[in-house]
PDB file with one MODEL, atoms N, CA, C and O in Angstrom:
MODEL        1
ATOM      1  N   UNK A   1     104.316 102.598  64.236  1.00  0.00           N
ATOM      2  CA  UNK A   1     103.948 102.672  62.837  1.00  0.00           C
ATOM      3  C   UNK A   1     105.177 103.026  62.022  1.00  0.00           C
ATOM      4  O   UNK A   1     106.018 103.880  62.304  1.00  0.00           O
ATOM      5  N   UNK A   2     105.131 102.008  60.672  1.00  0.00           N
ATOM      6  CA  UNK A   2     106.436 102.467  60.202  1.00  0.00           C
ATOM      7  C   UNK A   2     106.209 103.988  59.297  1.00  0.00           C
ATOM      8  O   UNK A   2     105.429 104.891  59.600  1.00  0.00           O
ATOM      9  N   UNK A   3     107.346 103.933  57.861  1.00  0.00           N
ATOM     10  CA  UNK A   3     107.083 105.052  57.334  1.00  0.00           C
ATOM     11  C   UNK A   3     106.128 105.101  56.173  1.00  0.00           C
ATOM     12  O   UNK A   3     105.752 105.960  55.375  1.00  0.00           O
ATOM     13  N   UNK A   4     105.840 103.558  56.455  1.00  0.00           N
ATOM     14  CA  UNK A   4     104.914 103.112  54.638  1.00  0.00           C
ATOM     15  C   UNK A   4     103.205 103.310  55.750  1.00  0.00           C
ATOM     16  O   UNK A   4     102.494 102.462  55.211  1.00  0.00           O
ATOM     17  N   UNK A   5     102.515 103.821  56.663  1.00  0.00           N
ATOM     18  CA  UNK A   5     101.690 104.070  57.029  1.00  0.00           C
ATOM     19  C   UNK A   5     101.060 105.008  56.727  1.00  0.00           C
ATOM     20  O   UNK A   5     101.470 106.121  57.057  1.00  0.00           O
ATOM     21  N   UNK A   6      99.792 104.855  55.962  1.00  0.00           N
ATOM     22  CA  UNK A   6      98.919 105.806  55.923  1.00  0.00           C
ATOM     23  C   UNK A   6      97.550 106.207  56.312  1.00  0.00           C
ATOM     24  O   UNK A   6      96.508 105.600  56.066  1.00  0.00           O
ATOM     25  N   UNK A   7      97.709 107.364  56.981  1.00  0.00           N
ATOM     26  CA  UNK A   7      96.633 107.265  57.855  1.00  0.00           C
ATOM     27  C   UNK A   7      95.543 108.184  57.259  1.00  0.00           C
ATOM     28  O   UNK A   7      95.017 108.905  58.106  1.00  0.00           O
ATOM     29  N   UNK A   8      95.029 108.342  55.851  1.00  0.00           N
ATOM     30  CA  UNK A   8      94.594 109.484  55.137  1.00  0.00           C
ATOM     31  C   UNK A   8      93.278 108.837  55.137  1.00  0.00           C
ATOM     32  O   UNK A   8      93.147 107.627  55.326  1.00  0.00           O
ATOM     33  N   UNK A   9      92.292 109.650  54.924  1.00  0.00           N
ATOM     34  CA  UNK A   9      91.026 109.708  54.796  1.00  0.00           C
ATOM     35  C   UNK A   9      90.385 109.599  53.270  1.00  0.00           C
ATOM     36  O   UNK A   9      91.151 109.750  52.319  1.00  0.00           O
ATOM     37  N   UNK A  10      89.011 109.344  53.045  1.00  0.00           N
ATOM     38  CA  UNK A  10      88.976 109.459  51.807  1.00  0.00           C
ATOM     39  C   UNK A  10      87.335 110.348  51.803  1.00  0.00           C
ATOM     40  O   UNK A  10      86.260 110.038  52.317  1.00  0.00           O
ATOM     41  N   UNK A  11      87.574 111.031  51.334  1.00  0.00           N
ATOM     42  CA  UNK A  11      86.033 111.417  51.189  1.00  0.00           C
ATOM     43  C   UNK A  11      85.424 111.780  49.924  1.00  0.00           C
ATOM     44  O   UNK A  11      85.911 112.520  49.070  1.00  0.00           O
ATOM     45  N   UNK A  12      84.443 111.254  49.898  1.00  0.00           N
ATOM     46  CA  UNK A  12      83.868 110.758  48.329  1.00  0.00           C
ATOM     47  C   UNK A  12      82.696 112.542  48.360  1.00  0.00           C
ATOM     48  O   UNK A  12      82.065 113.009  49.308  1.00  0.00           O
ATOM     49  N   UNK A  13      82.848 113.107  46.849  1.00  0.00           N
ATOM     50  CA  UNK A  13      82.034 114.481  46.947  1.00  0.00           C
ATOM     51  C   UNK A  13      81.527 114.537  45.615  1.00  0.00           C
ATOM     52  O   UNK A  13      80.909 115.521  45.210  1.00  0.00           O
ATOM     53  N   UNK A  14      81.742 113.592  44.954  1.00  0.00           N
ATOM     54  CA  UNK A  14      81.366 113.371  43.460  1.00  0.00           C
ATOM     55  C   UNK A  14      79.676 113.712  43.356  1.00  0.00           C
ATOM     56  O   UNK A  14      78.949 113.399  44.299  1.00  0.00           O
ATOM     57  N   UNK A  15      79.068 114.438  42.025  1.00  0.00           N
ATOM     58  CA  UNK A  15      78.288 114.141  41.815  1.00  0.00           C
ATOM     59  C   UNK A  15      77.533 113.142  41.199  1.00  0.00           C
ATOM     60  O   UNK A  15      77.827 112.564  40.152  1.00  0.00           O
ATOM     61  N   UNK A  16      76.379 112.933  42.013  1.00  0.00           N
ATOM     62  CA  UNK A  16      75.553 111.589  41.725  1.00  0.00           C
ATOM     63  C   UNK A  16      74.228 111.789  41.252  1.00  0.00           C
ATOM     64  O   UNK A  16      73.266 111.021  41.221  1.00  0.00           O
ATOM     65  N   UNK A  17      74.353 112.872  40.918  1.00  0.00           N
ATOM     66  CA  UNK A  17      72.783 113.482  40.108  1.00  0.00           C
ATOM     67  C   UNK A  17      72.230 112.104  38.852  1.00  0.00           C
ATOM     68  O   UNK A  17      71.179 111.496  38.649  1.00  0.00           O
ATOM     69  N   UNK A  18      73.524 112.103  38.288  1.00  0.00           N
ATOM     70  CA  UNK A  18      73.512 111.480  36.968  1.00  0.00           C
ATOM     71  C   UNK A  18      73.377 109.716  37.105  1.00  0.00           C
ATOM     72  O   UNK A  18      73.324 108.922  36.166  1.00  0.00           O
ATOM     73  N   UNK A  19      73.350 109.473  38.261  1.00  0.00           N
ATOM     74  CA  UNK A  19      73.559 107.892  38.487  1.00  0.00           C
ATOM     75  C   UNK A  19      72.320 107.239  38.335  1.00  0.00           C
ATOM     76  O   UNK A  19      71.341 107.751  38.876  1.00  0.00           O
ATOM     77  N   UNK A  20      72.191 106.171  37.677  1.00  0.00           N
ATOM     78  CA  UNK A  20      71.137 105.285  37.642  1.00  0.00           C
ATOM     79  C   UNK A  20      70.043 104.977  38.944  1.00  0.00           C
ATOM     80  O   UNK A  20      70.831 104.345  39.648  1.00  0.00           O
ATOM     81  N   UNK A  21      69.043 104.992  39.562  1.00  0.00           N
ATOM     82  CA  UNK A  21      68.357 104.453  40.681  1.00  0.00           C
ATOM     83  C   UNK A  21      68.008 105.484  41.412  1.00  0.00           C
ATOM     84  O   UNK A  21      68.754 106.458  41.311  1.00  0.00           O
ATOM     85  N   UNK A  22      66.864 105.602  42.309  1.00  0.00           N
ATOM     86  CA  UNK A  22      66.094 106.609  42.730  1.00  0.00           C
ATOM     87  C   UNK A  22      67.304 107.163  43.743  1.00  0.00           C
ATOM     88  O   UNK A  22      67.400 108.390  43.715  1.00  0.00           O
ATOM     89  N   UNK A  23      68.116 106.579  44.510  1.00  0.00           N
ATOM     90  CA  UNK A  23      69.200 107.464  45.095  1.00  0.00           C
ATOM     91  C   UNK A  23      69.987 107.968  45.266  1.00  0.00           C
ATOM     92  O   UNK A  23      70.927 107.360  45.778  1.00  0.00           O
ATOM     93  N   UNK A  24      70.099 109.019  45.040  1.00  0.00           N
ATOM     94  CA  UNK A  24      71.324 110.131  44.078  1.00  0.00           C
ATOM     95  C   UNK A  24      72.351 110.562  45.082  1.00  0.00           C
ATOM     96  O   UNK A  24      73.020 111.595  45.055  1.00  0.00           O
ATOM     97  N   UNK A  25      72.369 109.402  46.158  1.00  0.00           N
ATOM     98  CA  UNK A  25      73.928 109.677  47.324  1.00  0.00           C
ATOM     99  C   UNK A  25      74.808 108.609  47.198  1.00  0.00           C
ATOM    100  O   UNK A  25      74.632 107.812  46.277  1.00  0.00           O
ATOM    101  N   UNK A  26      75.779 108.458  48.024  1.00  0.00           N
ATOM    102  CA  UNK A  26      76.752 107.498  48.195  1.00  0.00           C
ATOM    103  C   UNK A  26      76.228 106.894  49.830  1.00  0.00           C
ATOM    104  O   UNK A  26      76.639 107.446  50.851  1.00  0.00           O
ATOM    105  N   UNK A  27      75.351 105.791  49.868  1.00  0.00           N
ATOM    106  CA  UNK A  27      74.718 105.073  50.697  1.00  0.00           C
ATOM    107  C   UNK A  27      76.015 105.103  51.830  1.00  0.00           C
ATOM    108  O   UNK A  27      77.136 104.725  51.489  1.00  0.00           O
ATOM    109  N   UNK A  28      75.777 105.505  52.959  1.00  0.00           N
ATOM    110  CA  UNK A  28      76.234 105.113  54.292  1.00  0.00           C
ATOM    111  C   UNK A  28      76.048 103.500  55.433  1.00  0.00           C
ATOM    112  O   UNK A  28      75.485 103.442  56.526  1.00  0.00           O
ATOM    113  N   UNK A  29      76.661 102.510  54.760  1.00  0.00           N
ATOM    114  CA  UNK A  29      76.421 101.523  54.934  1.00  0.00           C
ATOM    115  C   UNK A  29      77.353 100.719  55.785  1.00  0.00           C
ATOM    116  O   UNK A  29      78.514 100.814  55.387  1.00  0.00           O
ATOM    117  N   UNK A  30      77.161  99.780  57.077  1.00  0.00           N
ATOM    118  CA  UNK A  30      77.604  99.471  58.221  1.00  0.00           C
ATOM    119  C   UNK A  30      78.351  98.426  57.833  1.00  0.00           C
ATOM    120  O   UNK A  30      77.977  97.511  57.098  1.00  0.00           O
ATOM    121  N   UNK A  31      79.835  98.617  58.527  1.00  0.00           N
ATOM    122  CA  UNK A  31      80.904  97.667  58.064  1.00  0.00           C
ATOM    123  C   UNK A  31      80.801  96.413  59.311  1.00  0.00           C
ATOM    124  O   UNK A  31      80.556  96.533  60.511  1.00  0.00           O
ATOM    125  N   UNK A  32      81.116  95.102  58.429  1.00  0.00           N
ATOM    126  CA  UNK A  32      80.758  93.976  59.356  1.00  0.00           C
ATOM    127  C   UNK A  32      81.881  93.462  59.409  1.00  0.00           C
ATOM    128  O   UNK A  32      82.339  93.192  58.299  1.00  0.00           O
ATOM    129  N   UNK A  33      82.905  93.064  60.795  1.00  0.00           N
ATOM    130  CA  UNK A  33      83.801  92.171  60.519  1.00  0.00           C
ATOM    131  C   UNK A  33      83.458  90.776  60.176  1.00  0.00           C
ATOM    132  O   UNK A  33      82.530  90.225  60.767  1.00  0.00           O
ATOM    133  N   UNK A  34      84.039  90.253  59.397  1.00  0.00           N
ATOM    134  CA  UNK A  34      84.118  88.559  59.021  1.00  0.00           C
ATOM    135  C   UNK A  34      84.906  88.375  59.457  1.00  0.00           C
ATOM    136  O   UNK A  34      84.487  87.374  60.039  1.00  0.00           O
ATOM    137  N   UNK A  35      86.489  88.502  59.965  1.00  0.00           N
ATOM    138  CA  UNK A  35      86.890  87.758  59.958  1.00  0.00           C
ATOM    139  C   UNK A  35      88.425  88.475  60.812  1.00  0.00           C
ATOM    140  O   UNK A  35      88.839  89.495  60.260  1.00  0.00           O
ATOM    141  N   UNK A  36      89.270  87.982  62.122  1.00  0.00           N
ATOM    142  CA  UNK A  36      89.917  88.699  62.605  1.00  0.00           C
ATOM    143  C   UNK A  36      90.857  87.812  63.257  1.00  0.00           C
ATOM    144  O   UNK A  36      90.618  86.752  63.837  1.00  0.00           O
ATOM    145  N   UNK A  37      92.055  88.450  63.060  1.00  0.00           N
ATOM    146  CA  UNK A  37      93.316  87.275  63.630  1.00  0.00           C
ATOM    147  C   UNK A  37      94.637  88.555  64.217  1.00  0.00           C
ATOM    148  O   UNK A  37      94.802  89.770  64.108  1.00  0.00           O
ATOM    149  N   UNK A  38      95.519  87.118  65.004  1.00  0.00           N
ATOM    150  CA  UNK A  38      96.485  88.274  65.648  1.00  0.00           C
ATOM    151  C   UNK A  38      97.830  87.661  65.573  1.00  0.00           C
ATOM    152  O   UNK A  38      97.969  86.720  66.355  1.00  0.00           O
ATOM    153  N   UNK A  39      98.507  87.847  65.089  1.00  0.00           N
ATOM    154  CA  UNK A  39      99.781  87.448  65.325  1.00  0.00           C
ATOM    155  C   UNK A  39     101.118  88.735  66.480  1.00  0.00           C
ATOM    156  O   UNK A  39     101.035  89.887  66.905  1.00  0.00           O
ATOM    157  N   UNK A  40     101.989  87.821  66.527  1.00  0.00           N
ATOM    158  CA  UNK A  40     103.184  87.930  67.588  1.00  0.00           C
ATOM    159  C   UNK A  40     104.479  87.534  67.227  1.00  0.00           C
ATOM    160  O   UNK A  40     104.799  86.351  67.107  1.00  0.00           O
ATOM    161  N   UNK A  41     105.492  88.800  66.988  1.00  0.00           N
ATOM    162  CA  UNK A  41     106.771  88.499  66.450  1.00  0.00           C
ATOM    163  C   UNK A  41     107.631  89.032  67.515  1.00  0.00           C
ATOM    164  O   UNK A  41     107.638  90.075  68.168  1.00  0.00           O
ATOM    165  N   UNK A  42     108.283  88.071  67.479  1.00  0.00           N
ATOM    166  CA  UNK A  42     109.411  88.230  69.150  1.00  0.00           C
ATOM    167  C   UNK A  42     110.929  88.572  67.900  1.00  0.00           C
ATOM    168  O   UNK A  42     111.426  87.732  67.150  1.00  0.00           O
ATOM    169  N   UNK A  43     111.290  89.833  68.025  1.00  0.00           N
ATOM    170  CA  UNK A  43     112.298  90.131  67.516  1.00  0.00           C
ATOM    171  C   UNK A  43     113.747  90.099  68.325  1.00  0.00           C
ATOM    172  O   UNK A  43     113.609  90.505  69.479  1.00  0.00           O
ATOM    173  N   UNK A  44     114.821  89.792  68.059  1.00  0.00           N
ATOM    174  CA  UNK A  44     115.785  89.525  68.707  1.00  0.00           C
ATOM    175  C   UNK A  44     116.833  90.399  68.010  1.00  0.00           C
ATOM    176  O   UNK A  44     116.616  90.954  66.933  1.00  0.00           O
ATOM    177  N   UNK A  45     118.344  90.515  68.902  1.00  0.00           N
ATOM    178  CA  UNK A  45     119.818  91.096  68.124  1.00  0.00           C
ATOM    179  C   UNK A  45     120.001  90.304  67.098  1.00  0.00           C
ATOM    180  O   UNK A  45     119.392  89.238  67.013  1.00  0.00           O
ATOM    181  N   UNK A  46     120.747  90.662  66.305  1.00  0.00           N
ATOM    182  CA  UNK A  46     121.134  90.064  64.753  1.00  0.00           C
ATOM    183  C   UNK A  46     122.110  89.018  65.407  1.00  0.00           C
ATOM    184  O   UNK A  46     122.180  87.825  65.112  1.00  0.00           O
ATOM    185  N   UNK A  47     122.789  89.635  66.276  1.00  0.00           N
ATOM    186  CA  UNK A  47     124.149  88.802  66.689  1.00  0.00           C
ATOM    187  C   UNK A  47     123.699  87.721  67.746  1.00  0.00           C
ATOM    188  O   UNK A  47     124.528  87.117  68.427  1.00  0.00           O
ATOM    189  N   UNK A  48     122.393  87.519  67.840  1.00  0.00           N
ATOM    190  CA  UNK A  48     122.252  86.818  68.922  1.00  0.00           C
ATOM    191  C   UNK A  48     122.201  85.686  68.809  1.00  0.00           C
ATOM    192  O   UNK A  48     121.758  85.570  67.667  1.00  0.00           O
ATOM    193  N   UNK A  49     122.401  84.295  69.355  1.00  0.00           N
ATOM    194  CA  UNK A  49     121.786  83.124  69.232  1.00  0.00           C
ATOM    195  C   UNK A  49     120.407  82.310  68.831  1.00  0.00           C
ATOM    196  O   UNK A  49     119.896  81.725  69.786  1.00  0.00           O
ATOM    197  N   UNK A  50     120.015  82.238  68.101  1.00  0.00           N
ATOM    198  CA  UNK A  50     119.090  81.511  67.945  1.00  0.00           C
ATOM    199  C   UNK A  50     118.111  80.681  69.081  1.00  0.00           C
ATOM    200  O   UNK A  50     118.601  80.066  70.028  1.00  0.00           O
ATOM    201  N   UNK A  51     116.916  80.755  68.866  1.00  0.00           N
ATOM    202  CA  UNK A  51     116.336  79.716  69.708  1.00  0.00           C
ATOM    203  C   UNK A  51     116.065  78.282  69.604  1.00  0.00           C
ATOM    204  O   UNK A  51     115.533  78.082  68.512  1.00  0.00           O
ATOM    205  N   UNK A  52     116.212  77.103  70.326  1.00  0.00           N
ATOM    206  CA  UNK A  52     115.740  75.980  69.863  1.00  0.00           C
ATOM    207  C   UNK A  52     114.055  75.787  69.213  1.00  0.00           C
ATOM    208  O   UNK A  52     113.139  75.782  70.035  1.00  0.00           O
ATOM    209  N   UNK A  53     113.861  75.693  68.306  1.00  0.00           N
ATOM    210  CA  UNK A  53     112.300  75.350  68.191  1.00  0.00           C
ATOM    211  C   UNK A  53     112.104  73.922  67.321  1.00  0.00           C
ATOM    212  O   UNK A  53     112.664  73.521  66.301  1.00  0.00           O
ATOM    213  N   UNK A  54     111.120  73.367  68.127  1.00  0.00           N
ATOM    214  CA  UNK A  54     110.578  72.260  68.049  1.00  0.00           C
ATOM    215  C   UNK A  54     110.070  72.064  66.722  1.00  0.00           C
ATOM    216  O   UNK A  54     109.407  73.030  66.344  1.00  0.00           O
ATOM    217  N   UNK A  55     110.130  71.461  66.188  1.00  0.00           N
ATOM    218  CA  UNK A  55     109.555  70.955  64.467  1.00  0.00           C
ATOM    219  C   UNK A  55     107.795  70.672  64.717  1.00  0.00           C
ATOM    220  O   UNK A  55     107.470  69.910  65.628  1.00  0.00           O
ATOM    221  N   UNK A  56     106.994  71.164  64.075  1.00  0.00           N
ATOM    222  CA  UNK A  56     105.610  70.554  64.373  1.00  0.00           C
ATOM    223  C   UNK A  56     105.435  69.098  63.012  1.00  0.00           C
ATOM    224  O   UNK A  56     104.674  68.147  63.188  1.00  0.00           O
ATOM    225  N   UNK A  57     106.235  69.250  61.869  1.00  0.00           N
ATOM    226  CA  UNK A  57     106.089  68.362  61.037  1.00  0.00           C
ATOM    227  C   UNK A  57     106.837  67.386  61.337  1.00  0.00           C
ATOM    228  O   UNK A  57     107.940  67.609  61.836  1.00  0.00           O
ATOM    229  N   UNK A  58     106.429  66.194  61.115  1.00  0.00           N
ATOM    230  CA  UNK A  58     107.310  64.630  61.305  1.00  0.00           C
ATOM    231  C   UNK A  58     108.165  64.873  60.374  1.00  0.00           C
ATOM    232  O   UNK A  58     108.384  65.897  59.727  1.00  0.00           O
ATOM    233  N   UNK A  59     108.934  63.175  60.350  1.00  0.00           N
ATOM    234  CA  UNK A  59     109.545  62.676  58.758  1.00  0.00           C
ATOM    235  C   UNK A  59     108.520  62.581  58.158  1.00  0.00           C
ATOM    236  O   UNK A  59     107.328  62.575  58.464  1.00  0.00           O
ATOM    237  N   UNK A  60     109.504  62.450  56.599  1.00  0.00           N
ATOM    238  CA  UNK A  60     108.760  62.273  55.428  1.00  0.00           C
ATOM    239  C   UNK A  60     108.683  61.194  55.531  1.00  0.00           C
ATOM    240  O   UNK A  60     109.568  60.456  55.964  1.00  0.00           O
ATOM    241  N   UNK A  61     107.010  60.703  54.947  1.00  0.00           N
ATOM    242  CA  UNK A  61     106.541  59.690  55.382  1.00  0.00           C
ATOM    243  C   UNK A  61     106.005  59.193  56.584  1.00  0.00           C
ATOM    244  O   UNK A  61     105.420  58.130  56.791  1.00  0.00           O
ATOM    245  N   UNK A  62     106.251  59.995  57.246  1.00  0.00           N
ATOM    246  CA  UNK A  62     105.256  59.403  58.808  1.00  0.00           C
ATOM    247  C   UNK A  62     103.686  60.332  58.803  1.00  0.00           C
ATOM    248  O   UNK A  62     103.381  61.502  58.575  1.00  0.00           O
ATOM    249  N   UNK A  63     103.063  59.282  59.128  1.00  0.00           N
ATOM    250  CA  UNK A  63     101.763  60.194  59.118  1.00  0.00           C
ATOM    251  C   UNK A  63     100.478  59.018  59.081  1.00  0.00           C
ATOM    252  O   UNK A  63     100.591  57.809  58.875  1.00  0.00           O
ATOM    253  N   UNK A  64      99.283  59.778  59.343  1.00  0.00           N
ATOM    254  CA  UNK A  64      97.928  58.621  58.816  1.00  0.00           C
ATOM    255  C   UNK A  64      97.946  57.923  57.521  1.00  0.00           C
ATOM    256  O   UNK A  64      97.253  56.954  57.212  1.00  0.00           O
ATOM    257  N   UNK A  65      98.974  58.637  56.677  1.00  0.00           N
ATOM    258  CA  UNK A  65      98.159  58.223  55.028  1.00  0.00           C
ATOM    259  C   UNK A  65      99.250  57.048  54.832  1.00  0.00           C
ATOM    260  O   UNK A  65      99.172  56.393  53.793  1.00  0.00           O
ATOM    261  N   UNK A  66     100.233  56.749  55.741  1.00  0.00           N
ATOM    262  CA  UNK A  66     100.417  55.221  55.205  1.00  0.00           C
ATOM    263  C   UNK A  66     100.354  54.341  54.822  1.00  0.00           C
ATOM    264  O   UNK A  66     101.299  53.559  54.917  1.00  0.00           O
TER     265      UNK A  66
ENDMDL
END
C-alpha cells in the first residue's frame, strides 16, 4: 500500500429524529458486487531493455469494414 492509502472508517451518528419517513435510522443495507476485474503490472529497471510486444491492432485500413 502506497502513502495515498486510506484505510479510515466512517461512522455515521447524526441525528435522524427530524427526517422525513417512519424510520428514524440510517438503514443497514447489503452491498452487492456488480461488477469485478483484475489487472497485472510487470514492473521492470528503468535501465533495462524493453520487451518485444506484439501489436494487437493491424494497419490502417485493414479490417472487416472495407
Amino acid at each position: 500500500m502506497g502513502p495515498a492509502y486510506d484505510d479510515g472508517e466512517w461512522t455515521f451518528t447524526g441525528d435522524t429524529s427530524d427526517v422525513s419517513g417512519a424510520i428514524k435510522a440510517i438503514p443497514d443495507i447489503p452491498t452487492t458486487v456488480m461488477a469485478e476485474s483484475e489487472a497485472t503490472l510487470e514492473v521492470i529497471d528503468a535501465d533495462a531493455m524493453l520487451p518485444e510486444v506484439a501489436s494487437a491492432v493491424g494497419p490502417v485500413g485493414a479490417g472487416a469494414l472495407e
